[in-house]
Every structure is written in C-alpha cells, then in structure tokens.
C-alpha positions as CSV (number, residue, x, y, z in Angstrom):
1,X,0.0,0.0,0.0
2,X,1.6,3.5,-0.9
3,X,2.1,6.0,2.0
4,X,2.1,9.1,1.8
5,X,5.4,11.2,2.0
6,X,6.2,12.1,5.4
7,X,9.6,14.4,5.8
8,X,12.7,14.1,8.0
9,X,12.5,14.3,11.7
10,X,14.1,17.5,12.8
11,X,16.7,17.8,15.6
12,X,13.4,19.2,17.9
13,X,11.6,16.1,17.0
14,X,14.2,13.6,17.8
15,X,15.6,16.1,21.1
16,X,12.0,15.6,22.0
17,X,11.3,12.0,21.3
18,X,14.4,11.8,23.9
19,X,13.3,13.7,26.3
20,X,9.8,11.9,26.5
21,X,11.3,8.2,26.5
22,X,13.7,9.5,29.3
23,X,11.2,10.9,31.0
24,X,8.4,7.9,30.5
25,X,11.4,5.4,31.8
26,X,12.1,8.0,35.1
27,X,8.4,8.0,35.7
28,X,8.7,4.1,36.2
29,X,12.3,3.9,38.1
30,X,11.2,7.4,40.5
31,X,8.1,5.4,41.8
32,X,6.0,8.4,39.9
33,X,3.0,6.6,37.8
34,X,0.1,6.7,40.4
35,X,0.9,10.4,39.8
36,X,1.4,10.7,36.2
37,X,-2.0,8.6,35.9
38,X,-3.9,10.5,38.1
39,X,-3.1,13.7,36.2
40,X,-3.5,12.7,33.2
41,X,-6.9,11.5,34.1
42,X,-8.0,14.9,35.3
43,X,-6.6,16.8,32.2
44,X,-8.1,14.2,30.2
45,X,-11.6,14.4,32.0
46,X,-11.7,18.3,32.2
47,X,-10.7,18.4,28.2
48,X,-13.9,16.3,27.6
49,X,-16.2,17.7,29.7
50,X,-15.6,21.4,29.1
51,X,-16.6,21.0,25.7
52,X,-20.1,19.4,26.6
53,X,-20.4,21.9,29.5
54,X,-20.0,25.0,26.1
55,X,-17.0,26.7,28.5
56,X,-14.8,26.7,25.5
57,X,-17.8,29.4,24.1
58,X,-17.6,32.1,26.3
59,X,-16.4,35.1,25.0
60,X,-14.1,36.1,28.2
61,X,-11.2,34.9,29.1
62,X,-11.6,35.4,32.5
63,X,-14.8,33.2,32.4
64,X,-13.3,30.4,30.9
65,X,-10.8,30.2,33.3
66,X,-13.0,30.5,35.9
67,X,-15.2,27.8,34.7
68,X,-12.2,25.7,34.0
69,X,-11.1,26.0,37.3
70,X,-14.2,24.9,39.4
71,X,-14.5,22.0,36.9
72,X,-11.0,21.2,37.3
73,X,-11.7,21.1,41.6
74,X,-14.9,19.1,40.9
75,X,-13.1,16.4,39.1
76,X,-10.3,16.6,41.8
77,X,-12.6,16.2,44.7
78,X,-14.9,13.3,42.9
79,X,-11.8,11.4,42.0
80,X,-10.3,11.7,45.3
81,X,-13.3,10.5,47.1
82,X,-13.8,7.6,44.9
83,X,-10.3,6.7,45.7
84,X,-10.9,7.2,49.5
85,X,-14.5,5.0,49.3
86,X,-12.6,2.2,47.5
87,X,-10.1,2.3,50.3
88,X,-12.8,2.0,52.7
89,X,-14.5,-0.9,51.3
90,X,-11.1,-2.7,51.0
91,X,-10.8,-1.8,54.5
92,X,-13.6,-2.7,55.9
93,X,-13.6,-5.4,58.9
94,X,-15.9,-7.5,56.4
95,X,-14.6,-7.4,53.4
96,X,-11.0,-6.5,53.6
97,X,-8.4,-7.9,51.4
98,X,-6.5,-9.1,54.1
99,X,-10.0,-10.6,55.3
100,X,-10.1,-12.3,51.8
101,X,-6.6,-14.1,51.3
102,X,-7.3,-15.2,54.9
103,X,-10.6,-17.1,53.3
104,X,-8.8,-18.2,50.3
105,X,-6.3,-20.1,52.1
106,X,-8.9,-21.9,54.5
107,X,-11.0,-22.6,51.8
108,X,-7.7,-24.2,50.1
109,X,-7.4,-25.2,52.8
110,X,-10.5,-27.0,53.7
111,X,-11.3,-28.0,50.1
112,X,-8.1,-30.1,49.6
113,X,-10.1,-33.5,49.4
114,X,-12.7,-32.2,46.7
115,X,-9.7,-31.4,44.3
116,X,-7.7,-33.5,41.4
117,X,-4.5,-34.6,42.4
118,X,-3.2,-32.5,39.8
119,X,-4.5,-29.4,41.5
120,X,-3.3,-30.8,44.6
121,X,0.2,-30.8,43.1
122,X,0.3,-27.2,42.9
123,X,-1.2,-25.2,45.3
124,X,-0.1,-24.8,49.0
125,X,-0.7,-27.7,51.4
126,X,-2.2,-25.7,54.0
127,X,-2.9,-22.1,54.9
128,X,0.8,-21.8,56.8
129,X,2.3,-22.2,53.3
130,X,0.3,-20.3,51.6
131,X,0.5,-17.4,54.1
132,X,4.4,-17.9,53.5
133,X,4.1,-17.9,49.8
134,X,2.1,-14.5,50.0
135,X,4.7,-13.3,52.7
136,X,7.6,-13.9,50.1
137,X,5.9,-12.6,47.5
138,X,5.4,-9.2,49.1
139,X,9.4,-9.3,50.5
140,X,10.2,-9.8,46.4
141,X,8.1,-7.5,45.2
142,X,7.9,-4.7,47.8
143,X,10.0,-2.5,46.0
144,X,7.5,-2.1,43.2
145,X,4.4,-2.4,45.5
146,X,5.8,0.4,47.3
147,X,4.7,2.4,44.6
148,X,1.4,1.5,44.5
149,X,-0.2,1.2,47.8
150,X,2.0,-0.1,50.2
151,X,2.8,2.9,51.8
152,X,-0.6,4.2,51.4
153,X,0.5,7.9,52.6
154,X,3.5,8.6,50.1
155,X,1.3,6.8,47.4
156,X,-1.8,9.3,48.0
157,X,0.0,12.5,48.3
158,X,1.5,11.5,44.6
159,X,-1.9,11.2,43.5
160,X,-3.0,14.2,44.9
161,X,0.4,16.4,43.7
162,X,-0.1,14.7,40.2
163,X,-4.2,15.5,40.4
164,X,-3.7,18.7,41.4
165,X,-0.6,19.4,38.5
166,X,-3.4,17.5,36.1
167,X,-6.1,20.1,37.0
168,X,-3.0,23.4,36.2
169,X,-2.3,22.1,33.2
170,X,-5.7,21.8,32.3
171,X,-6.1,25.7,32.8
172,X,-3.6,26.1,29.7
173,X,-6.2,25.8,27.2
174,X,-8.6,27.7,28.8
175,X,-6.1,31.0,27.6
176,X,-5.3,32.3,24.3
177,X,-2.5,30.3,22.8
178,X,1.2,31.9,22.8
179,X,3.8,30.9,20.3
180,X,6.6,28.8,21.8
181,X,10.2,27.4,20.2
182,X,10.4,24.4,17.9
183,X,11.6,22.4,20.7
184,X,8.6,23.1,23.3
185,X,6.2,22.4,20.1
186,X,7.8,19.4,19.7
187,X,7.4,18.5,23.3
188,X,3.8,19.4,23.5
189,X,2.8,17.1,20.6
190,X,5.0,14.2,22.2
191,X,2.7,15.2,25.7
192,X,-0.5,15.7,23.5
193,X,0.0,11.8,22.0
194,X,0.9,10.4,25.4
195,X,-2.3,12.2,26.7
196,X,-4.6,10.4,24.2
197,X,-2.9,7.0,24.2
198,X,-3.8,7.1,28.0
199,X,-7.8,8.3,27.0
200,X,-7.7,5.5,24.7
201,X,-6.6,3.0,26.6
202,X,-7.9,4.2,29.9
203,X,-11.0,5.1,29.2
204,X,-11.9,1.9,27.2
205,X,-10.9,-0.4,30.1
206,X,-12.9,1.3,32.2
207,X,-15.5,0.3,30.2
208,X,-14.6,-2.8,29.7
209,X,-13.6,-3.5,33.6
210,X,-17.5,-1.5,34.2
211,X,-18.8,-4.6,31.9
212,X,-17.1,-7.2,33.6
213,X,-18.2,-6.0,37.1
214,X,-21.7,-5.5,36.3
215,X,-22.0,-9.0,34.7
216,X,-20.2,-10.1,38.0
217,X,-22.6,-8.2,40.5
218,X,-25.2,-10.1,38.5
219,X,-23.6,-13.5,39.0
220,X,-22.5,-13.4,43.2
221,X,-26.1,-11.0,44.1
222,X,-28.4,-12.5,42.2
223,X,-27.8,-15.9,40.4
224,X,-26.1,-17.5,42.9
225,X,-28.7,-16.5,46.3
226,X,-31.2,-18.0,43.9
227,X,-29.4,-20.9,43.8
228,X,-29.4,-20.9,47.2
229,X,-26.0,-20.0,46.8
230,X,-24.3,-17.2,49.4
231,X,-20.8,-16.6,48.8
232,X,-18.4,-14.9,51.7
233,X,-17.1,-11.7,51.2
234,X,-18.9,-10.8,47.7
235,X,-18.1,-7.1,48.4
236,X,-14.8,-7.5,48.2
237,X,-14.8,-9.3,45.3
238,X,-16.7,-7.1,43.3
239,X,-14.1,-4.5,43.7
240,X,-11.6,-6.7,43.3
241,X,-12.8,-7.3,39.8
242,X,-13.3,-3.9,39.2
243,X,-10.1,-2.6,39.9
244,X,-8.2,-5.8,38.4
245,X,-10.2,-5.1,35.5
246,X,-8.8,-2.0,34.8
247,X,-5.5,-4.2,33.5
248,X,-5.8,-5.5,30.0
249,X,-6.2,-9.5,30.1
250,X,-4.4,-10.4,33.3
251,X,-6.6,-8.1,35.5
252,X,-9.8,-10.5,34.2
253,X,-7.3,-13.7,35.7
254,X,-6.6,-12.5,38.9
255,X,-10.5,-11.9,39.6
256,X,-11.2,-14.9,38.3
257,X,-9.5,-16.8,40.7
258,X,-10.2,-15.1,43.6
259,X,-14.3,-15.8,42.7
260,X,-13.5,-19.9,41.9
261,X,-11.2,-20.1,45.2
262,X,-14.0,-18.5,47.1
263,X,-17.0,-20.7,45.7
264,X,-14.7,-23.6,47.1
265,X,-16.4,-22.4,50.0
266,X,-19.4,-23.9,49.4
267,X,-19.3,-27.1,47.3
268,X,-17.0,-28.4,44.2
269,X,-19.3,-27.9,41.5
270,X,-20.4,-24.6,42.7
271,X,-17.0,-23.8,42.0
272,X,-17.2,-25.3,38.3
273,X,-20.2,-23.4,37.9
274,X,-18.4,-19.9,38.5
275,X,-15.7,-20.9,36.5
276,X,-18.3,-21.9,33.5
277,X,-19.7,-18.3,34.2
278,X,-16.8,-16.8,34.0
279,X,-15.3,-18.2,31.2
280,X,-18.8,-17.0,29.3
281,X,-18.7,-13.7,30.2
282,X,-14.9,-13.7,29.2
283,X,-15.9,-14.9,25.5
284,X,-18.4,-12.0,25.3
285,X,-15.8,-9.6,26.7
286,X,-13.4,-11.2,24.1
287,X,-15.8,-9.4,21.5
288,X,-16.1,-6.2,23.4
289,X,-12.1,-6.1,23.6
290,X,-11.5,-6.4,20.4
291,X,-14.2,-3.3,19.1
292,X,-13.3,-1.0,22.2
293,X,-9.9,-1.7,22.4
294,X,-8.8,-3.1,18.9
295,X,-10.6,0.7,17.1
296,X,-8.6,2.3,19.8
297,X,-4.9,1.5,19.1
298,X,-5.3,-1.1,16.8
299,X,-3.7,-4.0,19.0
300,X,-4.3,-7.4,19.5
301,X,-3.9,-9.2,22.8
302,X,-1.2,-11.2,22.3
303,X,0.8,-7.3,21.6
304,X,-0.4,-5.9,25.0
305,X,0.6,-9.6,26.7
306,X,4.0,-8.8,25.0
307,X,3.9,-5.4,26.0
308,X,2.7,-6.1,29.5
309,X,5.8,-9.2,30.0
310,X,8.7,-7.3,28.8
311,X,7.5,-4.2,30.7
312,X,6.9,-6.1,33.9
313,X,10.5,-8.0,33.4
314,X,12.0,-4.4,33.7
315,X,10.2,-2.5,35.7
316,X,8.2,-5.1,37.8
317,X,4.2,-3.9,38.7
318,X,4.3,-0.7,37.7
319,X,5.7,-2.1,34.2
320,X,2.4,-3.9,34.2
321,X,0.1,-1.3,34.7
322,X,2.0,1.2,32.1
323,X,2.6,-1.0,29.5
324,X,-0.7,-0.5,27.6
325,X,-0.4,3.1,27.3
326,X,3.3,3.1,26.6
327,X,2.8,0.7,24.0
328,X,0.0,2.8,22.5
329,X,1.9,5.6,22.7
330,X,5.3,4.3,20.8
331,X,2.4,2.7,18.4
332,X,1.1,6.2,17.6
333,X,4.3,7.7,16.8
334,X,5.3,5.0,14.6
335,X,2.5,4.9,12.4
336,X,2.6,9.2,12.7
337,X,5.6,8.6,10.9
338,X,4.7,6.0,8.6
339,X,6.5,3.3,10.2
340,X,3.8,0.9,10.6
C-alpha cells in the first residue's frame, strides 16, 4: 500500500522524542506513575467535559478560566473521594483484602479432598504455606508495590500532587494560545499523544472492567442466592474485579481466581459453575475487547501480553500497569511517521 510522503525528523523532534522516553522510563524507576495517571486523568476528564459543558464558548477569558477551574476542583474532589470510598470498602472489617486471602487459604485449605490430584500438586498444602508464599511474595516485590499502595500515605500525596498538576495544566487551554520554540512544540505534541494513548486506553478499560463487574454483580447477588447459593465476602470481590479489570487481560485472571477459590467455599461444582460463568462472560468480553480496544490502538492481545511481559520483566508492577499506554503511545508515533 503507498504511503504518503512524510519528511525528516528535525533535531526538535528527535531532542524531543528523547526527552519523553527518558522521561516515560524516570516515571517508572522514581516510583512516579500513580501520579502521572492521576493527572492525566484529570486533564483528560476536564478536556472532555468542558466541551459538553459549552466553557470553551464564552467570550471572556476570564470566564473560561474561571469555569475551567471549578470543573477542574470538581473532578479533583470526585476522583479523590472515589479513591478514598474504594479504600474504605477494602478496608472494611468485612470485606478486607487481608480478610479475603485469609478465606482463600482456608478454603484451600478446607477443600483439599474435593480437588484433582493435579490441582493438589500445585497449590499450598495448608494455609501456613500459603500465608508464607504470600509473605515472600510481598518481600520480592515490595519494592514495586511500594509504589502502588504499600505505603498508602506517600502513594496518595503522589496522587493528589499529580491530580492537582493535572487540574493546572488543564487551565492552559482555557487561555489564548502563545507561540513557543520548535523544541517546546515538539514536546507538547509528544505530551498531547501520550495524553490520548492514555484516553484511549484508559477510558476503554474502564468500560470494559464496568462490563465485567456489572456482569459479575449479576452472578454473586443475584444468580447465585437464587441458587441458594451465598458466597463470603462478595463485596470485596466485586471491587476486586473492578479494579483488576482495569489491566488489559491479566486483570480479568486475577479476579477470576479469587471468585473460583472462594465458591470452594461452598461445594466443588459450585466452583465449576463460576468458573463456566466466567469463562462465558470472558468470551463476550473477548468481542467487546476487540471493538473498544482493537478501534482504539489497533492492537491485538497477544501485543499488549508482550507489551505487559517485557514491561513487567524491567520494571516489575508498575511495568504492568503502564505497559498498555506506553505501547500505544510508541504505536502512535510509529504509524505518525509512517512506520507501521
């Protein structure tokens, strides 16, 4: 297929491709995405909503930075308290995580004789091990969890700060536009396609994880107590499959087996019959992927699994969590150029 012509990179494009891979990598190595996420998402949501909301019409500049502004808190505040309300469910005495793994691994636990041997073969003998396999876990990876929750305090204040820069930068369009260097022009189109690789990814796996959960809520609140079924801790779970959702493919995995371990709980087949469930639910999603996600960037799963392994291999958790929107980033400025 012919391509259109498409002329050198100048020294500002390729001084400002540098700068943005450097600066993508320090995000990652500094401990720094919660806040380059969180402000993102409130430029992004403030540049969609002002439109809708006709602020870009007003004929003052002084109103259109005013209105910008209160939007910009709005969005700050909502964020922040849907933050702080998933925290609290998590936290709750009920249906805490800690509260969960504690039922996974008696229900492991407890469910040992209903299981093939070949199950048997790989899971934890009893809760003690599996408590120990968790505990090692968290010593391996707690320099990249650190980042993202472990030290709630540090990990919220970055989220706040990068909100709060989100909601400033925001502001910038709201004046009349000022001519700037090659270099900063350069720089701004490089922060312009990072901004909508992380709309396009974002945004669609909300959607998709909002699918997932609702089909979910639908399953543990209503199908099953009318099966006489009534699963421990379906709170939890339900958030749990929300926010694992919100990771292309291996989020959907992690949820998965959290709601199979915990139907152990009541019987075997009550167990097969969430996994059936699931796996149903996960062939319509397969469809839904591929339209939201696919018409966004144009990738298949197996790139983002790519993607997502050779990101986590370098940079651990947070290499997981960034690697969809890096990739469709680096995807957008290779086919910008003709590349691809």
């Amino acid at each position: 297929m012919d391509r259109s012509p498409i002329g050198n990179p100048t020294r500002y494009d390729i001084a400002a491709w540098t700068l943005t891979g450097a600066g993508l990598v320090l995000v990652l190595l500094l401990h720094l995405l919660p806040a380059l996420l969180a402000g993102l998402l409130v430029y992004e949501l403030v540049h969609i909503l002002s439109p809708r909301l006709r602020i870009w019409r007003m004929n003052r500049e002084l109103s259109k930075v005013a209105a910008v502004t209160v939007l910009a808190v709005i969005v700050v505040v909502l964020v922040t308290l849907i933050i702080v309300g998933i925290v609290a469910v998590l936290k709750t005495d009920a249906g805490s995580i800690s509260a969960l793994f504690k039922q996974m691994a008696e229900i492991i636990e407890g469910s040992r004789h209903a299981l093939p041997a070949w199950v048997l073969e790989n899971i934890p003998a009893n809760a003690d091990q599996l408590r120990q396999a968790l505990v090692q876990w968290l010593r391996d990876h707690a320099r990249d969890l650190r980042g993202f929750g472990t030290d709630f305090g540090r990990a919220f204040a970055h989220i706040l700060i990068g909100m709060i820069i989100g909601a400033f930068i925001s502001l910038r369009e709201a004046r009349p536009a000022k001519e700037v260097g090659p270099l900063a022009e350069a720089l701004l189109d490089r922060a312009a396609r990072v901004g909508e690789a992380f709309r396009r990814i974002v945004f669609a796996q909300v959607r998709i994880s909002a699918l997932n959960t609702t089909l979910t809520t639908i399953y543990l609140t209503i199908v099953l107590p009318l099966c006489g079924v009534h699963l421990p801790l379906t709170k939890t779970m339900i958030a749990v499959t929300f926010v694992a959702g919100l990771l292309p493919v291996i989020g959907n995995l992690i949820s998965n087996t959290v709601i199979v371990i915990v139907s152990l709980s009541h019987s075997l087949p009550v167990a097969l019959g969430s996994l059936a469930f699931l796996v149903l639910i996960h062939k319509l999603e397969y469809f839904v992927n591929a339209r939201i996600v696919g018409t966004q960037i144009r990738a298949r799963a197996w790139e983002l699994l790519i993607a997502m392994l050779a990101m986590e291999a370098a940079f651990g958790i947070a290499g997981v969590v960034a690697a969809p929107i890096y990739y469709a980033y680096l995807k957008d400025e290779l086919k910008s150029r003709n590349v691809i």
